[in-house]
C-alpha positions as CSV (number, residue, x, y, z in Angstrom):
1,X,41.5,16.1,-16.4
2,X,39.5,12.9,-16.6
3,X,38.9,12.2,-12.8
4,X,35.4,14.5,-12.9
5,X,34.1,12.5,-15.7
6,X,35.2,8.6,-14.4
7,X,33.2,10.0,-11.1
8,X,30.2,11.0,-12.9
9,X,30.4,7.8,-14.9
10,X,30.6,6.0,-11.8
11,X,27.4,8.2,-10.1
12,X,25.7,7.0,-13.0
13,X,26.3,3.4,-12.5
14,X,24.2,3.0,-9.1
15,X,20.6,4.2,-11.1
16,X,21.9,2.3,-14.7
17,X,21.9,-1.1,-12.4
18,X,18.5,0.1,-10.7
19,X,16.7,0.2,-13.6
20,X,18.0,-1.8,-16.0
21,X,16.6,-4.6,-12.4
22,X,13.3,-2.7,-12.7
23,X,13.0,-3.3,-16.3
24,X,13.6,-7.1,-16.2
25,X,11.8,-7.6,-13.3
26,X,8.7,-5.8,-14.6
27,X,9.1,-8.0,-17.8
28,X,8.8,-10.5,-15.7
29,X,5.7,-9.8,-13.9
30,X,3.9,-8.7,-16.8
31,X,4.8,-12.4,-18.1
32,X,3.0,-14.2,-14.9
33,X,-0.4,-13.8,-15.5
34,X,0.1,-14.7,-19.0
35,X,2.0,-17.9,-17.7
36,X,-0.8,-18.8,-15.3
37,X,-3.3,-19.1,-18.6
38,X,-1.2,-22.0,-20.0
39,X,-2.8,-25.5,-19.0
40,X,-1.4,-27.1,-15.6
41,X,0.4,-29.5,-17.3
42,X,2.4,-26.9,-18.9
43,X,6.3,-26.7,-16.9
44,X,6.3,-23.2,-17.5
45,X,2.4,-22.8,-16.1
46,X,2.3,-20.8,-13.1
47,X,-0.4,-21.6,-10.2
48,X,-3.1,-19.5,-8.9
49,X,-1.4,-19.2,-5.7
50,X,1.5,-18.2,-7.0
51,X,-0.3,-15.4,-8.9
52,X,-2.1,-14.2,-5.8
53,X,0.8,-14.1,-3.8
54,X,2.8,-11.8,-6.0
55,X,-0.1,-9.5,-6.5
56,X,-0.8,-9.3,-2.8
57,X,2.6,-8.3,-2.9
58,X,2.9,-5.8,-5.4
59,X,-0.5,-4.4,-3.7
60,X,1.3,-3.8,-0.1
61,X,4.5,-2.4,-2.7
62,X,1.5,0.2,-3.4
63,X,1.3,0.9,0.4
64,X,5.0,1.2,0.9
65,X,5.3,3.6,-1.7
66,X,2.5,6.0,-0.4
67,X,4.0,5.5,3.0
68,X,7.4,6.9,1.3
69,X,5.7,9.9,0.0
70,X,4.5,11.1,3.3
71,X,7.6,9.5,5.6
72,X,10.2,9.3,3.5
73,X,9.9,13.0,1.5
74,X,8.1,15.0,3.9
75,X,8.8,13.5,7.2
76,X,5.6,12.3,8.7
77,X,5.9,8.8,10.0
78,X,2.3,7.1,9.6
79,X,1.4,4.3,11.6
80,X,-2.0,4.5,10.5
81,X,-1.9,3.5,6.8
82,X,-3.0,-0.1,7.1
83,X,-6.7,1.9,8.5
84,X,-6.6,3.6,4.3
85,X,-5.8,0.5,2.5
86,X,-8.7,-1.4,4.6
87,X,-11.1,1.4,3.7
88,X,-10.5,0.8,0.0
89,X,-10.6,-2.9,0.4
90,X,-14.1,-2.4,2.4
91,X,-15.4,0.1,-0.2
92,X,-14.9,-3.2,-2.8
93,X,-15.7,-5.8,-0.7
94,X,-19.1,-4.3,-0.1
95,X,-19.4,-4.3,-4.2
96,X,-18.0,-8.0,-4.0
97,X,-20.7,-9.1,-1.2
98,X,-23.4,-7.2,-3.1
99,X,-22.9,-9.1,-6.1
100,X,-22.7,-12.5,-4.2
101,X,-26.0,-11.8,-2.8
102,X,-28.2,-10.8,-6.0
103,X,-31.3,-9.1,-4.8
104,X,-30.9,-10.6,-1.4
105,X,-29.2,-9.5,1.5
106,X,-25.6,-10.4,2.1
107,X,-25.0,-13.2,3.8
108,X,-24.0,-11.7,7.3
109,X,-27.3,-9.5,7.4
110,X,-29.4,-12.6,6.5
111,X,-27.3,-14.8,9.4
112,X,-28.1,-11.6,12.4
113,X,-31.4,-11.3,10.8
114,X,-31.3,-7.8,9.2
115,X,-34.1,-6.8,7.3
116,X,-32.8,-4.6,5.1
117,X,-29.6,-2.3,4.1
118,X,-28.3,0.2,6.1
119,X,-27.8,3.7,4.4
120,X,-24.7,3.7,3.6
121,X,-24.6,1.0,1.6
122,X,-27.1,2.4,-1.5
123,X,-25.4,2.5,-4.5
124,X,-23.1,-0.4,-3.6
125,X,-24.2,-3.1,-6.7
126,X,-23.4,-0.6,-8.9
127,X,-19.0,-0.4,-10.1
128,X,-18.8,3.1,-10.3
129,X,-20.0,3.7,-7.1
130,X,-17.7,1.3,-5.6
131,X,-14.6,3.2,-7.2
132,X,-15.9,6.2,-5.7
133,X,-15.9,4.7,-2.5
134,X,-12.3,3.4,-3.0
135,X,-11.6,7.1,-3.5
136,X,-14.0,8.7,-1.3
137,X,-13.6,6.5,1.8
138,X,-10.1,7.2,2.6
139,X,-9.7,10.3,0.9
140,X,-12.0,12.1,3.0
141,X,-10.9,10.7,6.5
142,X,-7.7,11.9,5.5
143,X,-8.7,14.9,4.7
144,X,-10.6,15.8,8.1
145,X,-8.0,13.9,9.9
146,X,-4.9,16.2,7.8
147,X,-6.6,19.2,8.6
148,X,-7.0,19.9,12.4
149,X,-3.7,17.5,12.6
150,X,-1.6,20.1,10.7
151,X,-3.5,23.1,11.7
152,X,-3.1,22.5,15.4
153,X,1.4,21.5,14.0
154,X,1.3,18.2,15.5
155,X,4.4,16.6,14.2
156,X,6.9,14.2,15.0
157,X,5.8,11.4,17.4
158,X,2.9,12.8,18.4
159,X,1.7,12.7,15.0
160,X,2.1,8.9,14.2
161,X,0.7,8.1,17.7
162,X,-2.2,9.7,16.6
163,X,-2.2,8.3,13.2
164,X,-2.1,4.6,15.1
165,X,-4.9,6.1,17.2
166,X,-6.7,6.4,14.7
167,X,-6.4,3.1,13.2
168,X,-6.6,1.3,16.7
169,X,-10.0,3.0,17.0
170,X,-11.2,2.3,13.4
171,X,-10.7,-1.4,14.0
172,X,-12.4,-1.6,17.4
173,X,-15.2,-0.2,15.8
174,X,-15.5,-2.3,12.4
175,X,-15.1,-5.2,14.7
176,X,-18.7,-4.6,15.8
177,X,-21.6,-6.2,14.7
178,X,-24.0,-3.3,15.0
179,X,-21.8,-1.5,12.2
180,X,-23.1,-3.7,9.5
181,X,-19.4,-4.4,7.8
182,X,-19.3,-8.3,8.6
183,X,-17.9,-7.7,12.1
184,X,-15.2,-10.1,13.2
185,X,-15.6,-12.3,9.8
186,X,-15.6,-9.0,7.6
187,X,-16.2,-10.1,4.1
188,X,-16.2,-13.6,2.2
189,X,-17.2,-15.6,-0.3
190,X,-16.8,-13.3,-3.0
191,X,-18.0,-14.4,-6.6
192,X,-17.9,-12.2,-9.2
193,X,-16.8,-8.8,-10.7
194,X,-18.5,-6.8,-13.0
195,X,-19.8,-10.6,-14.0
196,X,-17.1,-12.8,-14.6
197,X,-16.1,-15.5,-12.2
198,X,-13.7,-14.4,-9.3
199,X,-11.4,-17.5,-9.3
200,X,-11.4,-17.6,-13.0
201,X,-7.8,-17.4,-14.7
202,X,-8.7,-14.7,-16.4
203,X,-10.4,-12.6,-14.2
204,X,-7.4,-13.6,-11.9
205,X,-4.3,-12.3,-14.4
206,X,-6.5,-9.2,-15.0
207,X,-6.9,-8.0,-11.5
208,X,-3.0,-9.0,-11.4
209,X,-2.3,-6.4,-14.3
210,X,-4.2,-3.7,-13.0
211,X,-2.3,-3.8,-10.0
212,X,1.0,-3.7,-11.7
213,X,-0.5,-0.9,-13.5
214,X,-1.3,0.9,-10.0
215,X,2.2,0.1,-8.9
216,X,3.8,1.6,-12.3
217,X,1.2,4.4,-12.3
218,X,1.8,5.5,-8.8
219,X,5.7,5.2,-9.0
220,X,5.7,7.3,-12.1
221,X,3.6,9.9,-10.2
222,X,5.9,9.9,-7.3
223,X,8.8,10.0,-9.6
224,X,6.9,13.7,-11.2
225,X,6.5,15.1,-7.7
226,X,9.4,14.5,-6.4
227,X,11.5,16.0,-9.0
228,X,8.7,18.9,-9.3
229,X,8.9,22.0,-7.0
230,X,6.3,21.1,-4.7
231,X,8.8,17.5,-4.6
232,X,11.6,20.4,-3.2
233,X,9.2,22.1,-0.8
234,X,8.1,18.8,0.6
235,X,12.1,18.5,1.0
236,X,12.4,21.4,3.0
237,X,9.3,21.1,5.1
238,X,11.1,17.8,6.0
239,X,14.5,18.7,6.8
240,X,14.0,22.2,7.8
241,X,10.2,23.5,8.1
242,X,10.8,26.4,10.3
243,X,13.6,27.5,8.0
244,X,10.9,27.3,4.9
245,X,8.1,29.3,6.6
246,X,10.7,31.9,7.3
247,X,10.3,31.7,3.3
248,X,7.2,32.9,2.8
249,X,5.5,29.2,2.8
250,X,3.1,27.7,4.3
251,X,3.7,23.9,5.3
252,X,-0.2,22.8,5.8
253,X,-1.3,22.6,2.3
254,X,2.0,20.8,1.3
255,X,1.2,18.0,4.0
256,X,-2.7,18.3,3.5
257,X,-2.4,17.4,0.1
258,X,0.7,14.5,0.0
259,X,-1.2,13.1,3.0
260,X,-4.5,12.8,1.5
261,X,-3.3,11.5,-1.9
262,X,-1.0,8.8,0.5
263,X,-3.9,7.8,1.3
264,X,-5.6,7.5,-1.6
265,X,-3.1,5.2,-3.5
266,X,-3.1,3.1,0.1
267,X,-7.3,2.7,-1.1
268,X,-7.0,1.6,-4.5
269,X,-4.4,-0.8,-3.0
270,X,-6.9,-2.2,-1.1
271,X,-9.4,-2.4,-3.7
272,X,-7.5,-4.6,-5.7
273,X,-6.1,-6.6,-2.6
274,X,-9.8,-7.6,-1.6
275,X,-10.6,-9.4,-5.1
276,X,-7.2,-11.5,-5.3
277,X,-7.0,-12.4,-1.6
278,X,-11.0,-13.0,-1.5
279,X,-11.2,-11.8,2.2
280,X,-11.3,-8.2,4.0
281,X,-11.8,-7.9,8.0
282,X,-11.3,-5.4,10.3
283,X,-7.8,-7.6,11.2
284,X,-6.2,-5.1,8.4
285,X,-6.7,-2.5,10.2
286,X,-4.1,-3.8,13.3
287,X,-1.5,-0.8,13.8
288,X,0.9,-4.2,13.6
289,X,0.2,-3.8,10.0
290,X,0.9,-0.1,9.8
291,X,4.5,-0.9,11.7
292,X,5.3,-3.4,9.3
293,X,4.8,-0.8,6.8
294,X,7.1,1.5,7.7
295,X,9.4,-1.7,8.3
296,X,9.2,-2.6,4.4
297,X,10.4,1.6,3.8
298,X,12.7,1.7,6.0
299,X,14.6,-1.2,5.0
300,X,14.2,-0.5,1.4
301,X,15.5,3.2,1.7
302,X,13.3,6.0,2.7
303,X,13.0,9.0,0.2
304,X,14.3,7.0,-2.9
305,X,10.4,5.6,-4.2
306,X,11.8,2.5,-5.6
307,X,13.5,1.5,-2.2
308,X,9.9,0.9,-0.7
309,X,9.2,-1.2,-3.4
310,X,12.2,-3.5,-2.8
311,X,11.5,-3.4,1.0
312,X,8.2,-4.6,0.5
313,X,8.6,-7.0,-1.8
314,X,11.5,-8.9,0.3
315,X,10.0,-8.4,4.1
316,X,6.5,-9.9,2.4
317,X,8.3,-12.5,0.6
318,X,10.5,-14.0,3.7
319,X,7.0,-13.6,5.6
320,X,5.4,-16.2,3.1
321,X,8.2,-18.5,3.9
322,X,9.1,-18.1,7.6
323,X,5.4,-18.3,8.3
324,X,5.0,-21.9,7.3
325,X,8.6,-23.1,8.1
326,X,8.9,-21.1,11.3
327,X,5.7,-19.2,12.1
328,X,6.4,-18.7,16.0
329,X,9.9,-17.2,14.9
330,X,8.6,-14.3,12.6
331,X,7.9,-11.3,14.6
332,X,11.6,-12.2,16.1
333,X,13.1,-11.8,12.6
334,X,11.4,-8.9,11.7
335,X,12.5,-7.0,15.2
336,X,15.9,-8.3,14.5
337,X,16.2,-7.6,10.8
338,X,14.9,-3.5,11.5
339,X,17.5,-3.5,14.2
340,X,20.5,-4.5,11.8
341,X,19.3,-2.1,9.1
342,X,18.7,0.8,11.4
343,X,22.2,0.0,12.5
344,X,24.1,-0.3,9.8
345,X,22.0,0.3,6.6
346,X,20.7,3.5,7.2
347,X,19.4,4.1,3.7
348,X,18.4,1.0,3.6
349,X,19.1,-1.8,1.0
350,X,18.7,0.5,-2.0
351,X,21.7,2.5,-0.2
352,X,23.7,-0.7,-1.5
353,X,23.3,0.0,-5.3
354,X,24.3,3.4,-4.6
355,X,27.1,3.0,-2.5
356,X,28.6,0.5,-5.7
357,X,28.0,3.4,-7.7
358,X,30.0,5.6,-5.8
359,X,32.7,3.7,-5.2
């Protein structure tokens, strides 16, 4: 009589350990930037590049989960999303570069002897703008890009090669001088932000909480759609999307509209990544950036939002280490590590706290 409830009690145990984790280690990031104001002297201070390197983090945890909405619930595999989050980080670096140049030119015009602004960068000192390009920028491409994709039912792996494509093209192009985007150097020597000092402390733990307010913000809206009936329908559409137009549904606006707002979520990513890192160039754009996305969500656990996080947060953090102890050994690593959880953690590391549960 009591086996059915020691089972449910023990289903119960896998999410109880996931987010009583979450909850401590989100106590703990929102503790960072307040621990990077105390003086240096301080043993508990915490350094600036410290602080940049987790929020660099939690900004590609941003990425992985958007990737997880589109790949992991309704099973389009993007290798293209590294081409979103650079279009958000250019829409704020041109903000950035605008501001380090007062009423003058930015610096890369001035050096190829520009004489003034080309079109598409009016409006661009202004904030509001700028977040409207964050938004705008990828939102759009997506859009057009989402459209004829899905209304022509490319699918499968036809679809990401076109998604990489895409990005392979974007970054040819942006590495161009004649575009007026920085070319090879892309965007530097960033000073302010709506007036305060990039590199101060404070400027630095703010941009820090707002991207841990993205990351919350965005797994909280995953966590509502995917428990919602459109969450369902992007279920079906993924395991079965014959069998749900047989239902009366039509798949396109279901992808159009995960897809775009994927992308959107990669942009403000970006935005935020630009400020901290203090450096955007057409190298994010590398479809080796896109692969390494879907690296971070497929070791983490595809389809379970909080998996991505986890993937991305571990593959990024052995990077920072293996590339100053063993940099010509990386790429080596991360080939073999997506081999061995392919092989034998196919719901990736998340799959772990579940299978405890179960068990």
């Amino acid at each position: 009589m009591n086996q059915p409830l020691l089972i449910t009690a023990s289903q119960k145990a896998g999410p109880r350990v996931i987010i009583s984790v979450g909850a401590l280690l989100l106590l703990v990031l929102l503790a960072l930037p307040l621990l990077a104001l105390l003086p240096a002297d301080n043993p508990l201070h915490v350094s600036a590049y410290t602080l940049t390197l987790v929020g660099k983090i939690l900004c590609y945890a941003v990425v992985a989960l958007a990737l997880d909405l589109v790949w992991g619930y309704a099973g389009l595999l993007s290798l293209g999303h590294g081409l979103f989050f650079a279009l958000g980080g250019y829409a704020m670096g041109m903000y950035l570069m605008r501001q380090a140049a007062g009423d003058g030119l930015p610096a890369f015009m001035t050096f190829l002897s520009w004489s003034e602004l080309p079109w598409y960068w009016a409006g661009t000192e202004h904030f509001l703008w700028a977040l409207c390009l964050v938004v705008l920028a990828p939102g759009l491409l997506a859009l057009a890009f989402g459209f004829f994709a899905f209304r022509s039912r490319i699918k499968g792996v036809y679809f990401s090669i076109m998604t990489q494509a895409l990005t392979f093209a974007a970054m040819l192009l942006f590495f161009r001088n004649e575009t007026g985007l920085g070319g090879n150097n892309g965007f530097t020597n960033f000073r302010s932000i709506l007036g305060f000092g990039i590199t101060e402390p404070g400027t630095r733990a703010a941009l820090f909480l707002a991207t841990l307010a993205l990351l919350v913000a965005s797994l909280y809206l995953g966590w509502r759609l995917s428990r919602s009936k459109f969450g369902r329908v992007l279920t079906a559409l993924r395991d079965a999307e014959n069998r749900l137009m047989f239902c009366g549904y039509d798949p396109r606006g279901f992808k159009l509209f995960v897809w775009v707002l994927s992308a959107v979520l990669c942009g403000m990513a970006g935005a935020l990544y630009v400020p901290q890192v203090g450096i955007i160039n057409p190298g994010e754009m590398s479809p080796t950036n896109s692969i390494e996305a879907a690296v971070w969500v497929a070791l983490g656990g595809r389809g379970t939002l909080v998996g991505p996080l986890l993937g991305a947060g571990l593959v990024n953090g052995m990077k920072s280490w293996f590339t100053v102890a063993f940099p010509e050994y990386w790429l080596f690593f991360l080939g073999a590590l997506f081999i061995v959880v392919t092989l034998y953690l196919p719901k990736g590391v998340i799959g772990l706290f579940k299978h405890r549960g179960e068990s």
